[in-house]
C-alpha positions as a printed NumPy array, in Angstrom:
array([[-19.928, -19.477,  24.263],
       [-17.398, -21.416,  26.686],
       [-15.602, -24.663,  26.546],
       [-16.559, -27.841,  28.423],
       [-13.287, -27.382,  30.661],
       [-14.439, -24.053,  31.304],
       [-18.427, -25.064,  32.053],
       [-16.859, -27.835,  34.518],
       [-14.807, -25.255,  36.163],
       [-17.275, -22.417,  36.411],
       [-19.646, -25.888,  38.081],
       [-16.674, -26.878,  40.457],
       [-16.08 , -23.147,  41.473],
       [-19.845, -22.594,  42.567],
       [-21.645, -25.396,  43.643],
       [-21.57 , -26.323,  47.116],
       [-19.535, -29.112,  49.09 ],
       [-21.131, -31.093,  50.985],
       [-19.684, -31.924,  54.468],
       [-19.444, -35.618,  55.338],
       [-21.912, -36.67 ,  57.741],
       [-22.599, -40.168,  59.786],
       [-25.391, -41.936,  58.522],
       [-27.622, -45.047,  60.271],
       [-26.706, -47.74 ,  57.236],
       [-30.261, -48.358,  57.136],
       [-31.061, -44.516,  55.621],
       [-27.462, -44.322,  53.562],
       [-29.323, -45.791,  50.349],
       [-27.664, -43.663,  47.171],
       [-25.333, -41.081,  49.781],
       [-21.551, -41.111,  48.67 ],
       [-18.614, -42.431,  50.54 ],
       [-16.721, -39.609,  51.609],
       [-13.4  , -41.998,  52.475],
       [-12.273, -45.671,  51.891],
       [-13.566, -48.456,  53.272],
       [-11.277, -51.363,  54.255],
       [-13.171, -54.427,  54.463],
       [-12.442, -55.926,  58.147],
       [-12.828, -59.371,  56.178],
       [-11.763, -61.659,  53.33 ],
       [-14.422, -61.882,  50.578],
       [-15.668, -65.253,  50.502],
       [-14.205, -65.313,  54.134],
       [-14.39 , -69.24 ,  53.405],
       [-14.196, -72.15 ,  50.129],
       [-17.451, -71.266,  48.269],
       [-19.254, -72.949,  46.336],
       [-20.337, -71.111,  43.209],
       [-22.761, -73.042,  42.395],
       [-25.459, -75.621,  43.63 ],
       [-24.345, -79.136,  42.962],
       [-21.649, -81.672,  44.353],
       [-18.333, -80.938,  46.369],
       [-16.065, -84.21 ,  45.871],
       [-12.576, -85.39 ,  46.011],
       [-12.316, -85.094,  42.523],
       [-10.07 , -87.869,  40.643],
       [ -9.503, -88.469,  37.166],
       [ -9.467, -92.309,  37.64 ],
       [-12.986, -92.096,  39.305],
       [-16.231, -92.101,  37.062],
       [-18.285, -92.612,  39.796],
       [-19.042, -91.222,  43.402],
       [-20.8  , -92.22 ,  46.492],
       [-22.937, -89.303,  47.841],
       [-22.317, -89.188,  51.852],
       [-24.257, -86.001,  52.497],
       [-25.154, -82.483,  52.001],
       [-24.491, -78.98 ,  53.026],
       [-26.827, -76.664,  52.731],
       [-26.365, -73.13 ,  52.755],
       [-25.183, -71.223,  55.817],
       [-24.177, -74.736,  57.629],
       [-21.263, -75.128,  60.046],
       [-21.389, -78.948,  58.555],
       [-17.959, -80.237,  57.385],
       [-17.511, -83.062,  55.761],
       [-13.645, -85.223,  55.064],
       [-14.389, -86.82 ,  51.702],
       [-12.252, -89.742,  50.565],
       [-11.604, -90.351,  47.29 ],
       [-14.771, -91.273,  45.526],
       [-16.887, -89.532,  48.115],
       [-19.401, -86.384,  47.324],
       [-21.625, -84.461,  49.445],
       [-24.677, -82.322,  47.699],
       [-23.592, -78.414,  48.046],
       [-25.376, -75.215,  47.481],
       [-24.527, -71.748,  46.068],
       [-22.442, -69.715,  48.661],
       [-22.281, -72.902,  51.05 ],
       [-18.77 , -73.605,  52.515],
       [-16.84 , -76.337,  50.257],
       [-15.023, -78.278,  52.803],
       [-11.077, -78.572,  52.837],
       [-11.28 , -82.198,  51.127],
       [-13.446, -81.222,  48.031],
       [-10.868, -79.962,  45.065],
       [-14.21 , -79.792,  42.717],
       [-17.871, -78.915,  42.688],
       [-19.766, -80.404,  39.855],
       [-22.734, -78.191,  38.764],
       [-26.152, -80.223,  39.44 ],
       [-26.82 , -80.295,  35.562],
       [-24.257, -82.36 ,  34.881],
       [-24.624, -84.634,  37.731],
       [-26.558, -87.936,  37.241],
       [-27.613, -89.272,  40.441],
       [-28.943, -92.73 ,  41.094],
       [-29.296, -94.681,  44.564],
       [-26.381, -92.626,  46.004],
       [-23.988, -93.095,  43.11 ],
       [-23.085, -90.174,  41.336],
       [-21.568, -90.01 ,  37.649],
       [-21.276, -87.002,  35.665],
       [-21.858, -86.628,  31.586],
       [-19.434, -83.422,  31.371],
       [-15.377, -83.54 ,  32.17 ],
       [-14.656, -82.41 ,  35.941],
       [-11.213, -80.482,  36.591],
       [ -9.162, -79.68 ,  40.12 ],
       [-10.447, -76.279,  41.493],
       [-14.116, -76.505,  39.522],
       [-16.724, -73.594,  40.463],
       [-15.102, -72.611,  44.029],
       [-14.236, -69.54 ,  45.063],
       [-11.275, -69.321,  47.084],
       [-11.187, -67.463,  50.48 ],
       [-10.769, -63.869,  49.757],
       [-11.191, -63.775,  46.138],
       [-13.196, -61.153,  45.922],
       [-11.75 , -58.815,  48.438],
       [ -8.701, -59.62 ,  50.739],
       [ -9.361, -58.48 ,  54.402],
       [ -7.752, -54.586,  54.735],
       [ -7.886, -53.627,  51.284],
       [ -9.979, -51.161,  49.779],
       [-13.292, -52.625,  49.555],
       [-15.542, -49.374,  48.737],
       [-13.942, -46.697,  47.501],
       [-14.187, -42.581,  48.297],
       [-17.092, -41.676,  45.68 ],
       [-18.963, -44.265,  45.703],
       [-22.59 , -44.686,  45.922],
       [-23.773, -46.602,  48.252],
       [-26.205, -49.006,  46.656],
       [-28.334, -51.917,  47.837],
       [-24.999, -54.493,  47.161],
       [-22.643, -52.004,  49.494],
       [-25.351, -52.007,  52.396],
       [-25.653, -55.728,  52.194],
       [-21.343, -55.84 ,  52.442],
       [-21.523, -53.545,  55.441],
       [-24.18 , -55.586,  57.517],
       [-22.943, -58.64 ,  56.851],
       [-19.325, -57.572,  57.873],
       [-19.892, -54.776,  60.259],
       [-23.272, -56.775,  61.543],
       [-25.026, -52.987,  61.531]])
């Protein structure tokens, strides 16, 4: 009988290594990256919103908001809020430079375009900040990986494959 170090060895010692090869992304479901991939990108590359609800000008002293619009997903819409001004926002939508909060809908209650909210808001709520995730040229993949149904989506939204 052998040792586990000396299985793994015997395994490393005889099994083939694959050579890397180039790949259509469409057909690289479950390969292995064979090298790094730096993502071209920052990750949100804008403000997100994490969640569907309402991007305002948050302030302590104000209980209650005027809604002035909405931005829907995927919009080049940007609003300036004022103080005590809110616009309706969705998951992944950009949160525009004068929103410092987004309220999660559940909280929100929302009558003839006054908004008041029956949880505690705070600077910063539920948005992630540009590059969060992954800051443009560093590793965004890494050699080994598999490439999965989540890494495909990151290289044809950056890469536009």
């Amino acid at each position: 009988m052998i040792s586990v170090k000396e299985a793994l060895q015997l395994i490393e010692k005889n099994c083939p290594v694959c050579q890397p090869e180039k790949r259509v992304l469409k057909d690289s479901l479950n390969y292995i990256l064979a090298e790094d991939v730096l993502s071209p990108i920052d990750m949100p590359p804008f403000r997100q919103s994490a969640m569907d609800g309402y991007a305002l000008n948050f302030d302590s002293e104000i209980s209650t908001y005027i809604l002035v619009g909405e931005i829907p997903a995927g919009s080049a819409e940007n609003f300036s809020l004022k103080k005590g001004e809110a616009v309706r926002i969705f998951t992944g939508s950009a949160v525009p430079e004068s929103a410092n909060c987004v309220a999660q809908q559940e909280i929100a209650v929302v009558e003839n375009n006054q908004i008041r909210f029956s949880a505690a808001l705070k600077s910063d709520m539920n948005i992630r900040n540009k590059g969060e995730q992954i800051l443009q040229n560093t590793v965004a993949l890494k050699k080994g990986d598999t490439l999965n149904p989540a890494a495909i989506g990151f290289f044809s939204h950056t890469w536009n494959n």
